[in-house]
C-alpha positions, 0 to 999 in steps of 0.5 A: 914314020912308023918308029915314031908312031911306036915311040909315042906309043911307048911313051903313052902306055909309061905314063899310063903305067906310072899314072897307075902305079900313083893312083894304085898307091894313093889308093893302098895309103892307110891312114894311122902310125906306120908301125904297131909297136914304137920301142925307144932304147935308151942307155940311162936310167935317169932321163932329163927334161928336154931329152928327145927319144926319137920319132914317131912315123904317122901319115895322114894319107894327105899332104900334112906334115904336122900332126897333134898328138897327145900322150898318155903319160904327162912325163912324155911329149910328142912334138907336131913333127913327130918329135917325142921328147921327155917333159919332166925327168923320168927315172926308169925304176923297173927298165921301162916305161910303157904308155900310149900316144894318140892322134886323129886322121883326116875323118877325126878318127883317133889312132893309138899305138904303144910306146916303150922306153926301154934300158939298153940291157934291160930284157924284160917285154923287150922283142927280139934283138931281130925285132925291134927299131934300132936306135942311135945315140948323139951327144952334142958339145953344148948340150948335157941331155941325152938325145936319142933318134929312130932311123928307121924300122926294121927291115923285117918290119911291114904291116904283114909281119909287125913286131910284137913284144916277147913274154917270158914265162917267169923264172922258178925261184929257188926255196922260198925266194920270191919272183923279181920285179922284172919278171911282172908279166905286162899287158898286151895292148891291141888297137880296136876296129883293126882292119887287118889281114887276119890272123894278126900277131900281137905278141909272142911266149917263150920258155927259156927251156925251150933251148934244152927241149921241145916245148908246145905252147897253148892259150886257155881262157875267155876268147881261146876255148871259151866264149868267145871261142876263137878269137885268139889262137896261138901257135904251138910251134913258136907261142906266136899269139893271133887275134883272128878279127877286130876287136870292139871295146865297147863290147868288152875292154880286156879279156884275161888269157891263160899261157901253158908250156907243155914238154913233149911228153905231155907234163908241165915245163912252165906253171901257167902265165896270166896274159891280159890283153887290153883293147885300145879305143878308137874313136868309132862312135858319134856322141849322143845326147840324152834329156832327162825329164819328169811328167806328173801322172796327173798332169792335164793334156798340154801341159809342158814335160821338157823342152830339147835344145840342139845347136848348128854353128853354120851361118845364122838366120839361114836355112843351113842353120834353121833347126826343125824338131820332131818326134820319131818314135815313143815307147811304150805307144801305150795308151796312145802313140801320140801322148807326146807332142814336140813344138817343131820350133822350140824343142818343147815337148808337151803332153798331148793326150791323157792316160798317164799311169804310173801304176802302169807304165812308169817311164818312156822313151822318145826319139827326138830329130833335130835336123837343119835346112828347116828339117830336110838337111843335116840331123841329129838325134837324141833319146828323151826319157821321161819318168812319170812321176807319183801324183796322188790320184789313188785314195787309201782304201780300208781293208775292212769297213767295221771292226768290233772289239771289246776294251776293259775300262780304266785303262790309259793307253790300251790297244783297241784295233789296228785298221790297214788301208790300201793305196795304189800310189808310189809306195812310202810317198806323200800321196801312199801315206796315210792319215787317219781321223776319228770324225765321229763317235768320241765325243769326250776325245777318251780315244786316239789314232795315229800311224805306225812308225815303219808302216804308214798305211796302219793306224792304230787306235788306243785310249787316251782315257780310261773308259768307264763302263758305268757312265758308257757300257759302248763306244761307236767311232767313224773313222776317215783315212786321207794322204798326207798331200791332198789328192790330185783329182777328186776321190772319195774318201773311205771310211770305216765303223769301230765299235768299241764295248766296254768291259766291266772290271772290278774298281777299288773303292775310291775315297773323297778325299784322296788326302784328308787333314785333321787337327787333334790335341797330342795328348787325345785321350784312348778310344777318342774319335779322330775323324770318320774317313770313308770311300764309294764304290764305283761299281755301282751296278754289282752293289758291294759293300765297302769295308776299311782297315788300317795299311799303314800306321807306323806308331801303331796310335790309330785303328778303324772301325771295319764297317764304318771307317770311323778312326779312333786313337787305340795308344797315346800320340806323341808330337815328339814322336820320330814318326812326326814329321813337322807336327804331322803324322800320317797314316794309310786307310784301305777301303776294299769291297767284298768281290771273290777277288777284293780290289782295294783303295787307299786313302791318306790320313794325315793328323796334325798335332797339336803340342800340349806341355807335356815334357818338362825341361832336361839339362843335357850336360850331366857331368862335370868338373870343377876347382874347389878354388876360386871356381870357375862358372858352368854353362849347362844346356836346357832341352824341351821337348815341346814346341816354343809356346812350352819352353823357353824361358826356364827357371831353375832353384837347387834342392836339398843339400846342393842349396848350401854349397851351389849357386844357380841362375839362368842365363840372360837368354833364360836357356841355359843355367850358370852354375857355380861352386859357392864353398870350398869342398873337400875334393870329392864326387858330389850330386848337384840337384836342379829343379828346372821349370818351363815358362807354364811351371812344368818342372823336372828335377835333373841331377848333376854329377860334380866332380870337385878336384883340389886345385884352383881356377879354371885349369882342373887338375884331378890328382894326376889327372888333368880334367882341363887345360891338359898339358903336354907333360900330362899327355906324354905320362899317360901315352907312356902309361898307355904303352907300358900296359900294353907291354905288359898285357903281351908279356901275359899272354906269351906267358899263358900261351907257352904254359898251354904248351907244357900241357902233356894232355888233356884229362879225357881223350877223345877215345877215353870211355871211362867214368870219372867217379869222385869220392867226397869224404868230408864236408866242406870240402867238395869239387874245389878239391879236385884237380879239374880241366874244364877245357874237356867241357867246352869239348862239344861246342868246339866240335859243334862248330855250326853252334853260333855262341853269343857269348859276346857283344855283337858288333854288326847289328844297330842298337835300338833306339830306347825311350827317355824316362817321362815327366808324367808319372801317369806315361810311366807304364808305357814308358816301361812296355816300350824299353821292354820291347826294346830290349827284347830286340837288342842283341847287344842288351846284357846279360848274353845268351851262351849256348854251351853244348856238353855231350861228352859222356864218353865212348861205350861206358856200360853206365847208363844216363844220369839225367834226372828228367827220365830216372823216376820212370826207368825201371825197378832199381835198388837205392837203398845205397844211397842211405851209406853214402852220408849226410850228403847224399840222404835227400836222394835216399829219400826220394828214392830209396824208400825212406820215411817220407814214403811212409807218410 
C-alpha cells in the first residue's frame, strides 16, 4: 500500500516537472529569426533564377508554420517556408551580396535579420571559419541550377554568443598602388528595440599583424568617446565590438565609429578604419494622422475651419463602430481655451469664439479623439494644425500726416515726395500692399502717385506736367492710401496733406508760332523785308526785355533786327541754291531775355521761294566728234536751272561763223538740239556757238567744241585714233603703246637711280664750314657757269622732317564745290566773291605753296650774315670795294658805298 501510494506520488511530482519544463519553455519563446546573422556560401559567381540558397529559421512563438516574408533585394525571394531562393540571375561581382529580409510576429512587429551570400573562398566581411553555418551542396539529374540548403547552425551559436561578421583592416599597398575592391570596409547592421542581454556582440576587427605581435584595438567616434559616450565599447584584447543598450532609429539612423590598432608600444600597426553602424527599423511605432487647415484671422464666430475623418471597419450601424469626436487639448489657449469647437458626430471643427490674431498667434495645434463604442471603447488620436491666415484687418498708416516740398516749374517727371505708410498685416500680401490716390488738390491731373516696384508701402508722387509758377505759385494735394483687397472689417482710412510750392526758374521766351511759313520772290531785292517773327516772354512777372539773333542760316540770305525781330535779306536767295529744299529754305531765329544768365528759345523761319527765270538754258555736252562725211547728227542735252513754268520748250539758232557750216534744231520734245555737220571741213578742231533760249526768250550763248576727223558715217576715226566704234586692232595698238612707255619710264629711272650712285659726294658736307665765293668776270655769263648741286639746298627740308611740303596735289581732302558763271551779268560780282572764297579753302587749288627751308650757311664760318633785312643797321663798314667789283655790282656801291647819289 505504501509503495504505491509513493509511485503515485512519483508519477504526480513528473508530470509536475514536465508540465513545468513546458510552461517554463513557452515562456522563454522569443519571437523573431533564430539567428542574428544568415551567411549562404556558395561556390559560383553566377546564380541563376530559381536556385535555392537555403533557410531561413523564424518562429512565431505559435503553432504557424508559414510566414511572409519579404526582401530588400527584388533579386532574392524567401519563400512561406522559409525557402530563400534566387528570383533573377544574380552575379557576385565583388563575392557577395549583402541585403535584408524581413517579417512580423503575432502582435505585427516587424523583425529584420541580415543576409549574406557569399563566394566559397571569397574572405572579405566573411566571419570566422568557426562562425559561420555550414552549407552543403546538392545537384540533382534534372535540374542544371545550383541548390544549396542550411542544415543547421553552429553549434557555437546561441543568442548568447551570436555570429558576427570579422573586419579586417584594409592592406597597405605598395608605391602608389590603389586599395581593392575587396578591402571596402562594410556597414555593420544592428536591429533596434534589441532586448538583449547586454553587452551584445555586433561585430569583430582584426589586423593581420596581429599574428606577428601584440595588438590592442580601441573605437573613437560618436556613441564610443563622444555623446552618446558608451554605447559601443570594444574589447581591446580581441576588437570584439559591443553595443551595451537598445538602439532607437527614430533618434539616430547611423553613428559613423572610428577603429584603431595600436602595437605594444603605443604607435599605430593599422591607419584607422571607418565603421558605419546602421540601426534596422522595427515596427515600434503606431501611425499618426495629421490634418492640416487654415482659418482666416477675420473669420466670424461659428464659422467651419476643417472637418477630421476617422474610420472603424468593425460591424456597421453598432456601437463597436459608432465614432464620437472630441477635443482634447489646443495650443496655444490663448485668448481663449475654448476658441475651437468639434461637432462630436461630424468631425467639423468650427471656430467657437473671437479673438483670432495672426499678428499674435499665427498657428495652433489641436489634439483630436476619435473613439468607438459612442466614444467609450476603442481610440485613436490625430494633431489638427490650423495656420491662421492673413485677413485684411489692418489699414495702412502714413508715417507722416503732411509734407511740404518745393518743385521748379516746367519739369515733366520730377520727384515730389515719397510718402511711407505702415501696415500690420502679412507683409508682401494683398491686404499689406498699398494703394495710393490723390482725392484733392489737382484739379488739372499735372500730378501722379504710384508705388514703388520692391517697396509696395512707398508712393512716390511726381509731376505728369510742368508746373507754371505763373498760373500756381502752390499746389495743396490730399492724398488717400487703401490695400489692394478691401479690408475685411470696417477701417478707417488715412490720409495725408502735400504741399507742393512752385519754384520760379528763368523761361525762354516762346514763339507764336513755333514754325512760321513765308512765301517771297527768289530774287527779293537786298534789305527787302521777309517777315517780322517775334516771341513773348513767360515770366511775366520779373518783366524782361526779349531780344533776337539769327541761330541758324546756312546761306547767310537773312539778318534780323535785334530789337524787333524784324527779317530782312542782307544777300541774294537763290531757289537753286543746295540749301533748298524743295523750293524751301529754312532758317533758326533765337528769341533770349536779358536775365544774368539769358535763357534763350528758338523759332523755325521756313521761306519759300518762289522761282523767277533767272537762269538761261546750258548744253551739257560741250565736246564732240564728227565725220566730215556723210556726217552723223549729234544729240546735245539742254539744262535749266529754273522750275518748269522757265524752261522747256527751248529754242536754239547758231552764231556767227557756225551758221555757214552747221545746221541746228530742236528735237521733237523742244529739250534736246539736233546738231549737224552741213559741209565738208578740213579735219580739224572747230568751236560751234549756240544760242539756246527758254520758253520766256532768256537766252545763253554756249559753245561747242567739234572735233572734225577724216572719215565718214558714224565710225569717227581720228588719224590713229578711233573716236567711235573702236575696234579691237585699235585697242590692242594702244595697250601695246601703253605698255612700251611704261618700259621705258623704267628703264629711265634705273638709269637715274644708278647715275646718283656714281656720285663720289656732295659739294658741301654736313661739317664743310667754308664759304663758297664765285667770281663773275664777264658778263652774260653768271651762275649758269658754275657747276652747282642744288641737292645741298634742299639739305634743311630734308632735316626738317616736321616741315609738312604741299609741293603736291593733296589727295585726301574734298574739293569744294565752285559756283557755275551766271546768266545775269548784273550776279557777275557775287559770282566772283563766292569762286574766291572758294578757291581760298581748296587745297587742291594751283598754284601750291612749297615751303623750302635753307638754313645751310655752313659750321663756324667767321663770315657774318649776308641778309639784307638788317645790313642798313649793323655798324660803320667800308663799301668802297664794291665800286672795283665792275658794272655788276655798282647799284650796291651806290646804296652803300657813299656814292653820288649821297650827294643829292
Amino acid at each position: 500500500m505504501g509503495t504505491a501510494r509513493f509511485a503515485v506520488w512519483s508519477f504526480l511530482i513528473v508530470v509536475f516537472q514536465v508540465s513545468a519544463l513546458v510552461i517554463a519553455e513557452e515562456a522563454t519563446c522569443v519571437p523573431g529569426f533564430q539567428s542574428d546573422m544568415l551567411i549562404f556560401k556558395v561556390t559560383r559567381r553566377h546564380l541563376r533564377q530559381g536556385t535555392r540558397l537555403g533557410k531561413v529559421g523564424f518562429t512565431h512563438c505559435t503553432d504557424h508554420t508559414r510566414f511572409l516574408f519579404i526582401s530588400d533585394d527584388s533579386r532574392f525571394m524567401v519563400q512561406t517556408d522559409g525557402t530563400l531562393m534566387v528570383k533573377r540571375d544574380v552575379v557576385l561581382h565583388e563575392g557577395h551580396k549583402h541585403f535584408f529580409i524581413h517579417s512580423w510576429d503575432s502582435q505585427g512587429r516587424r523583425m529584420s535579420a541580415p543576409v549574406t551570400v557569399l563566394r566559397h573562398g571569397h574572405h572579405h566581411g566573411e566571419p570566422h571559419e568557426n562562425h559561420h553555418q555550414n552549407v552543403e551542396h546538392h545537384h540533382g539529374h534534372s535540374n542544371h541550377h545550383h541548390r544549396t540548403e542550411v542544415h543547421s547552425a553552429n553549434k557555437t551559436e546561441d543568442r548568447s554568443n551570436p555570429l558576427v561578421p570579422v573586419l579586417h583592416f584594409p592592406k597597405s599597398g605598395e608605391g602608389m598602388r590603389r586599395r581593392k575592391r575587396d578591402w571596402v570596409i562594410p556597414d555593420i547592421s544592428v536591429a533596434e528595440n534589441n532586448r538583449g542581454p547586454f553587452p551584445q556582440k555586433i561585430s569583430q576587427i582584426r589586423s593581420d599583424k596581429g599574428k606577428q605581435k601584440k595588438i590592442y584595438y580601441s573605437i573613437t567616434g560618436p556613441g564610443a568617446d563622444q555623446p552618446p559616450v558608451g554605447l559601443f565599447i570594444m574589447d581591446r584584447e580581441n576588437g570584439i565590438l559591443y553595443v551595451t543598450q537598445p538602439l532607437d532609429r527614430e533618434k539616430q539612423a547611423k553613428y559613423m565609429l572610428t577603429a584603431h590598432a595600436v602595437d605594444e608600444s603605443g604607435g599605430n600597426a593599422e591607419a584607422p578604419m571607418e565603421i558605419v553602424v546602421n540601426v534596422i527599423d522595427q515596427n515600434d511605432n503606431k501611425p499618426l494622422f495629421t490634418f492640416l487647415g487654415e482659418v482666416p484671422e477675420a473669420s466670424p464666430i461659428g464659422s467651419e475651419v476643417i472637418t477630421v475623418l476617422a474610420t472603424d471597419i468593425d460591424e456597421p450601424y453598432t456601437d463597436n463602430s459608432e465614432i464620437r469626436y472630441r477635443i482634447l487639448s489646443q495650443d496655444p489657449k490663448l485668448p481663449s481655451d475654448s476658441l475651437f469647437a468639434i461637432n462630436p458626430v461630424t468631425g467639423v471643427i468650427r471656430l467657437g469664439a473671437s479673438g483670432l490674431d495672426r499678428e499674435k498667434y499665427p498657428k495652433y495645434t489641436l489634439v483630436v479623439q476619435a473613439g468607438d463604442m459612442v466614444g467609450e471603447g476603442l481610440s485613436t488620436e490625430a494633431k489638427v494644425i490650423l495656420t491662421v491666415t492673413d485677413s485684411n484687418d489692418n489699414a495702412p498708416v502714413f508715417t507722416e500726416t503732411s509734407y511740404e516740398v518745393t518743385v521748379a516749374e516746367n519739369k515733366v517727371g520730377a520727384l515730389v515726395v515719397t510718402m511711407s505708410v505702415t501696415d500690420d498685416d502679412e507683409p508682401q500680401s494683398l491686404a499689406w500692399n498699398a494703394k495710393f490716390k490723390i482725392i484733392a488738390g489737382d484739379p488739372r491731373g499735372l500730378f501722379n502717385i504710384t508705388t514703388s516696384g520692391n517697396n509696395k508701402q512707398e508712393g512716390i508722387i511726381t509731376t505728369v506736367k510742368g508746373l507754371d509758377f505763373e498760373k500756381t505759385s502752390k499746389h495743396t494735394l490730399l492724398v488717400t492710401v487703401e490695400n489692394e483687397v478691401p479690408f475685411a472689417i470696417k477701417l478707417p482710412t488715412s490720409t495725408a496733406t502735400v504741399v507742393v510750392n512752385v519754384q520760379d526758374v528763368n523761361e525762354p521766351p516762346v514763339f507764336d508760332p513755333k514754325e512760321k511759313f513765308v512765301s517771297k520772290p527768289e530774287n527779293l531785292p537786298v534789305d527787302s523785308d521777309v517777315t517780322i517773327y517775334t516771341a513773348s516772354d513767360p515770366d511775366t512777372a520779373r518783366k524782361q526785355k526779349v531780344m533776337y539773333k539769327i541761330i541758324s542760316d546756312p546761306a547767310g540770305w537773312l539778318e534780323v533786327e535785334k530789337d524787333t525781330g524784324e527779317i530782312k535779306v542782307k544777300s541774294a536767295m537763290d531757289r537753286e541754291f543746295h540749301f533748298v529744299k524743295d523750293d524751301k529754305y529754312t532758317a533758326l531765329i533765337g528769341a533770349y531775355d536779358n536775365d544774368n544768365i539769358p535763357a534763350t528759345g528758338t523759332g523755325t523761319l521756313i521761306i519759300k521761294l518762289e522761282d523767277v527765270n533767272d537762269n538761261a538754258p546750258t548744253i551739257e555736252e560741250r565736246d564732240i566728234a564728227v565725220c566730215n562725211k556723210e556726217s552723223v547728227p549729234q544729240l546735245l542735252s539742254v539744262m535749266d536751272k529754273d522750275g518748269p513754268g522757265f524752261a522747256a520748250p527751248y529754242s536754239v539758232s547758231l552764231q556767227g561763223t557756225s551758221k555757214a557750216n552747221w545746221t541746228a534744231r530742236m528735237n521733237s520734245t523742244k529739250t534736246g538740239i539736233i546738231l549737224t555737220l552741213a559741209t565738208a571741213l578740213a579735219p580739224d578742231d572747230y568751236t560751234v556757238v549756240l544760242r539756246v533760249a527758254d520758253n520766256l526768250g532768256l537766252e545763253q550763248d554756249s559753245t561747242v567744241k567739234a572735233k572734225v576727223c577724216a572719215c565718214t558715217g558714224g565710225e569717227v576715226i581720228c588719224g590713229d585714233r578711233v573716236a567711235a566704234g573702236t575696234g579691237l586692232p585699235v585697242i590692242l595698238g594702244i595697250l601695246g603703246g601703253l605698255l612700251l612707255l611704261l618700259l621705258l619710264v623704267l628703264l629711265l629711272l634705273l638709269f637715274v637711280r644708278r647715275r646718283r650712285g656714281e656720285k663720289k659726294e656732295p659739294l658741301l658736307q654736313d661739317d664743310d664750314i667754308r664759304d663758297n665765293i664765285y667770281y663773275y668776270d664777264e658778263e652774260g655769263g653768271g651762275e649758269d657757269d658754275q657747276d652747282y648741286d642744288l641737292s645741298v639746298l634742299h639739305r634743311g627740308l630734308d632735316n626738317r622732317p616736321e616741315v609738312f611740303r604741299n609741293d603736291v596735289v593733296p589727295n585726301f581732302m574734298p574739293a569744294p564745290q565752285y559756283r557755275p558763271r551766271p546768266a545775269n551779268p548784273e550776279e557777275i560780282g557775287n559770282f566772283i566773291d563766292d569762286n574766291l572764297k572758294a578757291a581760298d579753302n581748296d587745297p587742291t587749288a594751283p598754284p601750291y605753296d612749297s615751303l623750302l627751308v635753307f638754313d645751310y650757311e655752313g659750321g663756324g664760318s667767321d663770315a657774318g650774315s649776308l641778309s639784307s633785312l638788317n645790313s642798313s643797321s649793323s655798324g660803320d663798314h667800308d663799301y668802297d670795294c664794291l665800286n672795283e667789283w665792275g658794272p655788276r655790282f655798282k647799284k650796291l656801291a651806290d646804296m652803300y658805298g657813299g656814292g653820288e647819289d649821297d650827294m643829292l
